[in-house]
mmCIF file of the N, C-alpha and C atoms, coordinates in Angstrom:
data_MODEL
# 
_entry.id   MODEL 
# 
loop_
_atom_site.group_PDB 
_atom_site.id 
_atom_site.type_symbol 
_atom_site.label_atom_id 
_atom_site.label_alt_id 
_atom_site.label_comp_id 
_atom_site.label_asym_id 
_atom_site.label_entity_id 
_atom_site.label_seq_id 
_atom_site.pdbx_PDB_ins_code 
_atom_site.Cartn_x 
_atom_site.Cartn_y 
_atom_site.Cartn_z 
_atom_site.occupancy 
_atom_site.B_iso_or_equiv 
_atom_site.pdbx_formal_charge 
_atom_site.auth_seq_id 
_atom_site.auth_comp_id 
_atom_site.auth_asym_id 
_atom_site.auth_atom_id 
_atom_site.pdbx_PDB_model_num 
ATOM 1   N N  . UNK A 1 1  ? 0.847  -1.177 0.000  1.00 0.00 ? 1  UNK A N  1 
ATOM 2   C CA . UNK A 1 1  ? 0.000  0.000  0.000  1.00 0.00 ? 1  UNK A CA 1 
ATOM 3   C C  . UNK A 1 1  ? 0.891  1.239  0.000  1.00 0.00 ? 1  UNK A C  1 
ATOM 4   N N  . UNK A 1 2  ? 0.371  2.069  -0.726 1.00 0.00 ? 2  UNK A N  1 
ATOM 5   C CA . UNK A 1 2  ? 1.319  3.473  -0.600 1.00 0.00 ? 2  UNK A CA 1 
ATOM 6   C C  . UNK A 1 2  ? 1.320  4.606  0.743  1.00 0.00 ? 2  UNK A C  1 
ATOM 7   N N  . UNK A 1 3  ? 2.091  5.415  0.943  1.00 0.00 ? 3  UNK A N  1 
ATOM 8   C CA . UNK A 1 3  ? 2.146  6.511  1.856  1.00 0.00 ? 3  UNK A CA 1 
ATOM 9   C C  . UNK A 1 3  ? 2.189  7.524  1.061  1.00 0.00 ? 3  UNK A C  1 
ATOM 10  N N  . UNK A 1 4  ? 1.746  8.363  1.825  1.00 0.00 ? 4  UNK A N  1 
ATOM 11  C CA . UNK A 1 4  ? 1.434  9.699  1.433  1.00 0.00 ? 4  UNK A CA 1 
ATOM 12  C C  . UNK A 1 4  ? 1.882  10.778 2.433  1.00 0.00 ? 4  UNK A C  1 
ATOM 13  N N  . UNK A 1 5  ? 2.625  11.753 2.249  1.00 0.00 ? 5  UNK A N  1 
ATOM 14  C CA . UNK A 1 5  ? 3.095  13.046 3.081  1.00 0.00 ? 5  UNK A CA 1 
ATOM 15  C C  . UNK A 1 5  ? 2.449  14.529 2.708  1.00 0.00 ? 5  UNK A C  1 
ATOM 16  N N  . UNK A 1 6  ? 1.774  15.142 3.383  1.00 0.00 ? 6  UNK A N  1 
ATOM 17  C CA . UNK A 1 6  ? 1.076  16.582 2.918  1.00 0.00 ? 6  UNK A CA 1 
ATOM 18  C C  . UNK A 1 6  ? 2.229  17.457 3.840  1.00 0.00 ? 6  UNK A C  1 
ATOM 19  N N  . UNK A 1 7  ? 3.149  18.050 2.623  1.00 0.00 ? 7  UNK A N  1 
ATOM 20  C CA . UNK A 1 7  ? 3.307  18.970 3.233  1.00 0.00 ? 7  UNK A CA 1 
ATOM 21  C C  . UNK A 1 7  ? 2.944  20.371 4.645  1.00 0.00 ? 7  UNK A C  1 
ATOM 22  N N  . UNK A 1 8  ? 1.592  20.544 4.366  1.00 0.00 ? 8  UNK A N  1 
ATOM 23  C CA . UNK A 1 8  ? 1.086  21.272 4.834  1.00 0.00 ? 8  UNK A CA 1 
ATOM 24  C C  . UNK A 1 8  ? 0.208  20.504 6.416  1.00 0.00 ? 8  UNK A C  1 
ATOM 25  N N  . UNK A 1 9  ? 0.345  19.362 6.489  1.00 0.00 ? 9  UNK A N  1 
ATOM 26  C CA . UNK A 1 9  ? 0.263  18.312 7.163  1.00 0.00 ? 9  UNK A CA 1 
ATOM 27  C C  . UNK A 1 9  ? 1.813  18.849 8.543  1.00 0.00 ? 9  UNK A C  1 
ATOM 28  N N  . UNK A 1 10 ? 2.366  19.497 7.688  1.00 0.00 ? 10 UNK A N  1 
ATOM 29  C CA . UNK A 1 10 ? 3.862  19.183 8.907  1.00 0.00 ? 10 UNK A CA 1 
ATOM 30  C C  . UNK A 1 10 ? 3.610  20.838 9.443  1.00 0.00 ? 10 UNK A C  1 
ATOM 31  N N  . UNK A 1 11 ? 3.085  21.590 9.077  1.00 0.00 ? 11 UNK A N  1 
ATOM 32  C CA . UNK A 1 11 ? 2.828  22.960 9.605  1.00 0.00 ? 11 UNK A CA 1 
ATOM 33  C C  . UNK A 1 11 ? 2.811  23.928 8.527  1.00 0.00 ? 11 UNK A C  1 
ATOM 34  N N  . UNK A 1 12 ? 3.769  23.557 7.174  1.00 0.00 ? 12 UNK A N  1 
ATOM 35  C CA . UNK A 1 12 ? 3.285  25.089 6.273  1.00 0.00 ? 12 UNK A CA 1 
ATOM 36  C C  . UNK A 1 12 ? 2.642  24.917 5.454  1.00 0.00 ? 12 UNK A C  1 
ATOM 37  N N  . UNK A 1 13 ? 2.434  26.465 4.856  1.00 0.00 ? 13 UNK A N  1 
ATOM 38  C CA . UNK A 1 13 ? 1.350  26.579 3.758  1.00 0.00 ? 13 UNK A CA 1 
ATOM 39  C C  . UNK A 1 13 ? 2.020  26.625 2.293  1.00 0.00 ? 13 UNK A C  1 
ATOM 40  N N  . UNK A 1 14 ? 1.658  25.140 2.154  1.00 0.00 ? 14 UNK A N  1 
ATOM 41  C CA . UNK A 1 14 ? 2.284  24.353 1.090  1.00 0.00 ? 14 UNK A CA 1 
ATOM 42  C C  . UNK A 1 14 ? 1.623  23.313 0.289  1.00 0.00 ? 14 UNK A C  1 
ATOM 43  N N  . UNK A 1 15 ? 1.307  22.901 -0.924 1.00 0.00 ? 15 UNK A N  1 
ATOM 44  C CA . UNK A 1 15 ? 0.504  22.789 -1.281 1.00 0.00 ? 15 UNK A CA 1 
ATOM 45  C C  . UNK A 1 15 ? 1.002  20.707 -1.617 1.00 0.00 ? 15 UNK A C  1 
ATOM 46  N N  . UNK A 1 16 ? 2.636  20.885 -1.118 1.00 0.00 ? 16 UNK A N  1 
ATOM 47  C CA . UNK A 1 16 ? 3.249  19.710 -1.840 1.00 0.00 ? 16 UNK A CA 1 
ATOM 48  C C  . UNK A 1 16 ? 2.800  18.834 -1.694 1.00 0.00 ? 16 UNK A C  1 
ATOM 49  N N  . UNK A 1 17 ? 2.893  17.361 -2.008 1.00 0.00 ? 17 UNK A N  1 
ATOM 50  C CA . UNK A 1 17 ? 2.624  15.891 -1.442 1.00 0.00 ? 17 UNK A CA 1 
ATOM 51  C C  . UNK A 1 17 ? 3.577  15.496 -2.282 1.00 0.00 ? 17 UNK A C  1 
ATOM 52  N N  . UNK A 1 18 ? 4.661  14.231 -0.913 1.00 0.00 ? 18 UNK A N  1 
ATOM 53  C CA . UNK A 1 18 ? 5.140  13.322 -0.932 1.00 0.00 ? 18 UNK A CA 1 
ATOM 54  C C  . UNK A 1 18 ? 4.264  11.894 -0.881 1.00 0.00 ? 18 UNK A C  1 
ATOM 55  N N  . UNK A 1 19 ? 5.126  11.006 -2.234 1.00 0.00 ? 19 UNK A N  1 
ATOM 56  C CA . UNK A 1 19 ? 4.455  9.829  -2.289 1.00 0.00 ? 19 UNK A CA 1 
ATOM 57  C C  . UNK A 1 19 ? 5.275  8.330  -2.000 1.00 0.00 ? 19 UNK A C  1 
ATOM 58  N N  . UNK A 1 20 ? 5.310  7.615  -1.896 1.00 0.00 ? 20 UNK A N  1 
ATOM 59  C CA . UNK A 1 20 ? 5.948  6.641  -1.652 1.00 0.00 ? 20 UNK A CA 1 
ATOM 60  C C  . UNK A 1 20 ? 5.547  5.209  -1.618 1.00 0.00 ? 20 UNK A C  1 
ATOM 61  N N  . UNK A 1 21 ? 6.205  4.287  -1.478 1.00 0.00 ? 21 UNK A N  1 
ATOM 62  C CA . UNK A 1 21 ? 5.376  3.122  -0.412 1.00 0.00 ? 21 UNK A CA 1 
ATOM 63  C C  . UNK A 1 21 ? 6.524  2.552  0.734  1.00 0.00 ? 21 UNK A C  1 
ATOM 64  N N  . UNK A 1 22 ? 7.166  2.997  0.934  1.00 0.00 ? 22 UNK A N  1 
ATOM 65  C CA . UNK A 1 22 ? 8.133  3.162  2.669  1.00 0.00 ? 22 UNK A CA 1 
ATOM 66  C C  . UNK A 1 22 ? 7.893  5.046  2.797  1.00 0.00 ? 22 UNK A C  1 
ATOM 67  N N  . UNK A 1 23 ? 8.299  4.663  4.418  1.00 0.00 ? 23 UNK A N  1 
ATOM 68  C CA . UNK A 1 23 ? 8.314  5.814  4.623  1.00 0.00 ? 23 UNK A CA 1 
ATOM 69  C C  . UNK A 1 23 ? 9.536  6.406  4.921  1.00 0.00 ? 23 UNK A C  1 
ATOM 70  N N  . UNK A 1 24 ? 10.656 5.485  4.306  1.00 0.00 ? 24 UNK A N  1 
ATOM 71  C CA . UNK A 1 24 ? 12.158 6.102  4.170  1.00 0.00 ? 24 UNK A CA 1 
ATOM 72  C C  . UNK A 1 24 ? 11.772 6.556  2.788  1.00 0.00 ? 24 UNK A C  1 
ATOM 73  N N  . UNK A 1 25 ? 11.121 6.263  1.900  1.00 0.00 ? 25 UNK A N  1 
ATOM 74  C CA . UNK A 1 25 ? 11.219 7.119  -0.006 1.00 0.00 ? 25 UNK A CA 1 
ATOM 75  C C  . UNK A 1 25 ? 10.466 8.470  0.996  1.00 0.00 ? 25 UNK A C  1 
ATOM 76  N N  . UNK A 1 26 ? 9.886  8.528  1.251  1.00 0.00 ? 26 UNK A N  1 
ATOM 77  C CA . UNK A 1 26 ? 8.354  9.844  1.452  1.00 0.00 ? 26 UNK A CA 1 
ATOM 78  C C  . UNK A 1 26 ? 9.530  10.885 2.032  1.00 0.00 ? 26 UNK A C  1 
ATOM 79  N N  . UNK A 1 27 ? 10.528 10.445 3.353  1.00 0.00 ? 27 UNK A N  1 
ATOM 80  C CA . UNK A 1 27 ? 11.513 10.971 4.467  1.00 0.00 ? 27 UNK A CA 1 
ATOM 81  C C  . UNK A 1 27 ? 12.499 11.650 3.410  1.00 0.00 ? 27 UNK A C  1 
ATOM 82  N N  . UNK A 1 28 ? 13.009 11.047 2.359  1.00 0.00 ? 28 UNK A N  1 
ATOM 83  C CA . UNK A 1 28 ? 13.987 11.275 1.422  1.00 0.00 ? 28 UNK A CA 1 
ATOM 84  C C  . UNK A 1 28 ? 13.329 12.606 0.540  1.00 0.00 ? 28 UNK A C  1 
ATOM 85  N N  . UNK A 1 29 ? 12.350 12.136 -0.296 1.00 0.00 ? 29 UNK A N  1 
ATOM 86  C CA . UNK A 1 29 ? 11.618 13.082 -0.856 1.00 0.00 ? 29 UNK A CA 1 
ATOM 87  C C  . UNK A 1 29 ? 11.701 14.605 0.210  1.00 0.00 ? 29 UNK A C  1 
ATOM 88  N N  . UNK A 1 30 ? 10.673 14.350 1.327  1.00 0.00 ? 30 UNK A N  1 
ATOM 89  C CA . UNK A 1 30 ? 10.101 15.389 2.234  1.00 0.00 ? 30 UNK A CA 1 
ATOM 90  C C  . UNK A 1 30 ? 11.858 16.259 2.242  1.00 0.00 ? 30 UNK A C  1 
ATOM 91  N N  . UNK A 1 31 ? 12.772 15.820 2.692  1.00 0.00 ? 31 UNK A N  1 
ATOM 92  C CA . UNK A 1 31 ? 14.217 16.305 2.817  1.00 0.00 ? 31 UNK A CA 1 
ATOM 93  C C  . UNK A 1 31 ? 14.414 17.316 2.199  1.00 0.00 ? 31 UNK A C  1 
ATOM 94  N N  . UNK A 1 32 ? 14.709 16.543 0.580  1.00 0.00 ? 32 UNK A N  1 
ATOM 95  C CA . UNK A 1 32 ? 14.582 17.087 -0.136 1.00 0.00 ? 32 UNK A CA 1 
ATOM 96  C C  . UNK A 1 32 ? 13.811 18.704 -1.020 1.00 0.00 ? 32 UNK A C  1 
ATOM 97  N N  . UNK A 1 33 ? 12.387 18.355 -0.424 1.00 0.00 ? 33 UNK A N  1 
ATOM 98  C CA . UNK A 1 33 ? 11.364 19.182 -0.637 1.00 0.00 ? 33 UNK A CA 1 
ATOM 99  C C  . UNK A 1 33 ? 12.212 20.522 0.205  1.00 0.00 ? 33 UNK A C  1 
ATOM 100 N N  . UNK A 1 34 ? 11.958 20.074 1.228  1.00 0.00 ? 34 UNK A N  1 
ATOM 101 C CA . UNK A 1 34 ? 12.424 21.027 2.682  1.00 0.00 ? 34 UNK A CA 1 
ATOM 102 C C  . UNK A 1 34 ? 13.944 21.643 2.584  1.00 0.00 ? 34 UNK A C  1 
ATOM 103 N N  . UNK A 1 35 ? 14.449 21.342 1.645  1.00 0.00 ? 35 UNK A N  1 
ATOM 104 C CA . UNK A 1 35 ? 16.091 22.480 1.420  1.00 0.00 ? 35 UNK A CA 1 
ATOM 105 C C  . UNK A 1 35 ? 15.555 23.419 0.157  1.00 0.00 ? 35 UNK A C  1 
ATOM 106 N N  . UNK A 1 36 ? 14.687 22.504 -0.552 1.00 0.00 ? 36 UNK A N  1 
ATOM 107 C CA . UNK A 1 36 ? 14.737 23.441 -2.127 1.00 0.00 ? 36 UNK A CA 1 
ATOM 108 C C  . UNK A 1 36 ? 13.815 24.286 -1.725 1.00 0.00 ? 36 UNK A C  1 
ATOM 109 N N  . UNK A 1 37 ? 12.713 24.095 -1.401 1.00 0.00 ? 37 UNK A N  1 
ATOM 110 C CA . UNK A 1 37 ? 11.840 24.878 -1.216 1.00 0.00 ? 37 UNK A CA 1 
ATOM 111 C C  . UNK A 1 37 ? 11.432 25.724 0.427  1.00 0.00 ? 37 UNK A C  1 
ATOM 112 N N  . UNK A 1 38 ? 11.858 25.334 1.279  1.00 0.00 ? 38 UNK A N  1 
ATOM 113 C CA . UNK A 1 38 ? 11.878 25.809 2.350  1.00 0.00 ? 38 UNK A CA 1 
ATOM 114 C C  . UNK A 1 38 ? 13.365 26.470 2.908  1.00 0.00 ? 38 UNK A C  1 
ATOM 115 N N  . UNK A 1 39 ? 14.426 25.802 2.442  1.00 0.00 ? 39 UNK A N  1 
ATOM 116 C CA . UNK A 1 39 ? 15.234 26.566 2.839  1.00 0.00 ? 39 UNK A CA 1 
ATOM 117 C C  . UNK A 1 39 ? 15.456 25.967 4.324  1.00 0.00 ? 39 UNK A C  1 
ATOM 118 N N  . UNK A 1 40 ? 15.116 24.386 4.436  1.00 0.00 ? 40 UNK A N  1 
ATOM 119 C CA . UNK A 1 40 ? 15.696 24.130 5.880  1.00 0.00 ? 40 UNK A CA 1 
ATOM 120 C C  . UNK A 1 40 ? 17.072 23.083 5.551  1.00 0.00 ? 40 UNK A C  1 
ATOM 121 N N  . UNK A 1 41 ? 18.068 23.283 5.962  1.00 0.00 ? 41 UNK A N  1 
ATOM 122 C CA . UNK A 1 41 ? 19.106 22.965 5.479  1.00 0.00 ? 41 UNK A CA 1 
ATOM 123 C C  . UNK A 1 41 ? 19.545 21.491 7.116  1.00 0.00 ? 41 UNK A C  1 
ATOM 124 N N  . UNK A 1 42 ? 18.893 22.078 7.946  1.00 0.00 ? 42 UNK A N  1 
ATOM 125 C CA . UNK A 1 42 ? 19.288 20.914 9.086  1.00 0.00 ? 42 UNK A CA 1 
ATOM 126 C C  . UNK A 1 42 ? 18.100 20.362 9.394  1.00 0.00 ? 42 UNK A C  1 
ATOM 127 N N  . UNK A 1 43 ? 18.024 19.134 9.052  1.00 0.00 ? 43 UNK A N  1 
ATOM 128 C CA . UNK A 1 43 ? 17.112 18.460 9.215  1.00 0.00 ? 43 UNK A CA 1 
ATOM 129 C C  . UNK A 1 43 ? 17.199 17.429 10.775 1.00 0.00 ? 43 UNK A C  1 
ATOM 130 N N  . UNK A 1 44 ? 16.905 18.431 12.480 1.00 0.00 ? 44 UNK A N  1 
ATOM 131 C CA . UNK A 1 44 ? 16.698 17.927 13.510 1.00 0.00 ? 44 UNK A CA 1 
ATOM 132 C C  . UNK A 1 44 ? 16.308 16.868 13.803 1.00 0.00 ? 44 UNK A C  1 
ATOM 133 N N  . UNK A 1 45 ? 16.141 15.815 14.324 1.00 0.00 ? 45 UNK A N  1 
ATOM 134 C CA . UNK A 1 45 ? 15.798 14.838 15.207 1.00 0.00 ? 45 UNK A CA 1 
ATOM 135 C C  . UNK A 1 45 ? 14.004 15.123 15.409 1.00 0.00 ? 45 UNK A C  1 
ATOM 136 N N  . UNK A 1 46 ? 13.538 16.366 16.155 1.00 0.00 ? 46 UNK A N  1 
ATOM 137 C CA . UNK A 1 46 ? 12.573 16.828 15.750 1.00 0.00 ? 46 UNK A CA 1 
ATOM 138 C C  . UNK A 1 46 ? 11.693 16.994 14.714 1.00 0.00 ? 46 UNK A C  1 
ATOM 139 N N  . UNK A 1 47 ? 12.091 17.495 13.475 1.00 0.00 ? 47 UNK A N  1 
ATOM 140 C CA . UNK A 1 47 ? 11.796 17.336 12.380 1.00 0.00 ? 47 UNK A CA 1 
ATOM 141 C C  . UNK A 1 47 ? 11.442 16.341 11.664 1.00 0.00 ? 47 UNK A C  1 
ATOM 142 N N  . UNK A 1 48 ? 12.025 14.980 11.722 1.00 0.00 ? 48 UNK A N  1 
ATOM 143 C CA . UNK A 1 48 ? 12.300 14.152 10.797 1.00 0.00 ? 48 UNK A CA 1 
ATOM 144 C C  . UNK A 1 48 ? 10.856 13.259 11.921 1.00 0.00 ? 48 UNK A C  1 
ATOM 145 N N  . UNK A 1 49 ? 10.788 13.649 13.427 1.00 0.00 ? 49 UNK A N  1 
ATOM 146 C CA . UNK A 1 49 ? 9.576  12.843 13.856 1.00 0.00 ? 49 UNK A CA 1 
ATOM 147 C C  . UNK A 1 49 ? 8.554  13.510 13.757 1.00 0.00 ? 49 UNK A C  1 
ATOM 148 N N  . UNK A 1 50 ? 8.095  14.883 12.998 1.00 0.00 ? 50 UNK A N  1 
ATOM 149 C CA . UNK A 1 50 ? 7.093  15.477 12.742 1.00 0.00 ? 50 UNK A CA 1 
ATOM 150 C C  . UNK A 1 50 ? 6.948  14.998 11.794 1.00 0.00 ? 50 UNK A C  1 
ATOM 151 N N  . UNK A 1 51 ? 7.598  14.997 11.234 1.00 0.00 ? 51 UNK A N  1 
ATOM 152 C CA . UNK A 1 51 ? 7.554  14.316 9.469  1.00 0.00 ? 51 UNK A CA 1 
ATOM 153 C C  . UNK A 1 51 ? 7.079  13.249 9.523  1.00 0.00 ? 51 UNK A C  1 
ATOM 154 N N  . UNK A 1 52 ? 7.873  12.153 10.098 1.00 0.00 ? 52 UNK A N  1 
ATOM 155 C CA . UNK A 1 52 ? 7.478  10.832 10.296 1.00 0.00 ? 52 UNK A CA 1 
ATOM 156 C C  . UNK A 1 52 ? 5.834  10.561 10.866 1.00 0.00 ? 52 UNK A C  1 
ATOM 157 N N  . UNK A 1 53 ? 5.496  11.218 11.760 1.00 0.00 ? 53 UNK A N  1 
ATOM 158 C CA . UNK A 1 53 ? 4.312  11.465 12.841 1.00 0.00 ? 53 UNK A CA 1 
ATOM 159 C C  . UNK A 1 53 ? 2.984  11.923 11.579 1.00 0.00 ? 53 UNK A C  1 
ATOM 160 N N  . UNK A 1 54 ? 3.526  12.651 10.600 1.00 0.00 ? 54 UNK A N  1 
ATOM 161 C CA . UNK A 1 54 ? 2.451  13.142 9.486  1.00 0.00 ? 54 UNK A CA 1 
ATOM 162 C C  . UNK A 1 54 ? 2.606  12.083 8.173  1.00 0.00 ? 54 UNK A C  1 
ATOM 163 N N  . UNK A 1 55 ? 3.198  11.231 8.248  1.00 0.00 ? 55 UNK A N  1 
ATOM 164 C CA . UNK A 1 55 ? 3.077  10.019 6.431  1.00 0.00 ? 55 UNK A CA 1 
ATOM 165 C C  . UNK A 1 55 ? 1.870  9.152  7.613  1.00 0.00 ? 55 UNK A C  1 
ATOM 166 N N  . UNK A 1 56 ? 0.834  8.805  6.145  1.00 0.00 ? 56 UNK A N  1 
ATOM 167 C CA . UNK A 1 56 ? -0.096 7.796  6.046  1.00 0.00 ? 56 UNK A CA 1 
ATOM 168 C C  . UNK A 1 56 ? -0.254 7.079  5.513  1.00 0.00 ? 56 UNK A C  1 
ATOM 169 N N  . UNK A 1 57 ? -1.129 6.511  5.314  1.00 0.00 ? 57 UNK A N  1 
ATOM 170 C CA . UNK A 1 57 ? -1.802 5.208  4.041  1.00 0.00 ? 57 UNK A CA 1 
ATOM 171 C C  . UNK A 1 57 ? -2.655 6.063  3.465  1.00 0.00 ? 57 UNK A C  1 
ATOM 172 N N  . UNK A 1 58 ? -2.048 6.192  2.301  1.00 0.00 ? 58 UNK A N  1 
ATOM 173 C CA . UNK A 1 58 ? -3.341 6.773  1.019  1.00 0.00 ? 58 UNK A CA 1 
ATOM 174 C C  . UNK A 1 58 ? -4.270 5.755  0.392  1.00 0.00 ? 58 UNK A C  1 
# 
């Protein structure tokens, strides 16, 4: 079954979705998303369990 990540799911106003079917592809993607477009370059311990805490089953 696949996962799914809503950006805007993790706190901003963002329209993205990460897709996957682990939630290490969705984590990789979201990373990703989050330097190019957000401009977060350290990806915390914190972060990565908000992230984690927001992928589902689509």
């Amino acid at each position: 079954m696949s996962k799914i990540l809503l950006c805007r799911d993790v706190g901003f106003d963002c329209d993205a979705i990460c897709r996957g079917n682990t939630d290490e592809e969705i984590l990789s993607q979201a990373a990703q998303h989050a330097q190019q477009e957000h401009g977060i370059q350290d990806l915390t311990d914190e972060i990565v369990n908000k992230v984690r805490g927001a992928i589902r089953e689509e």
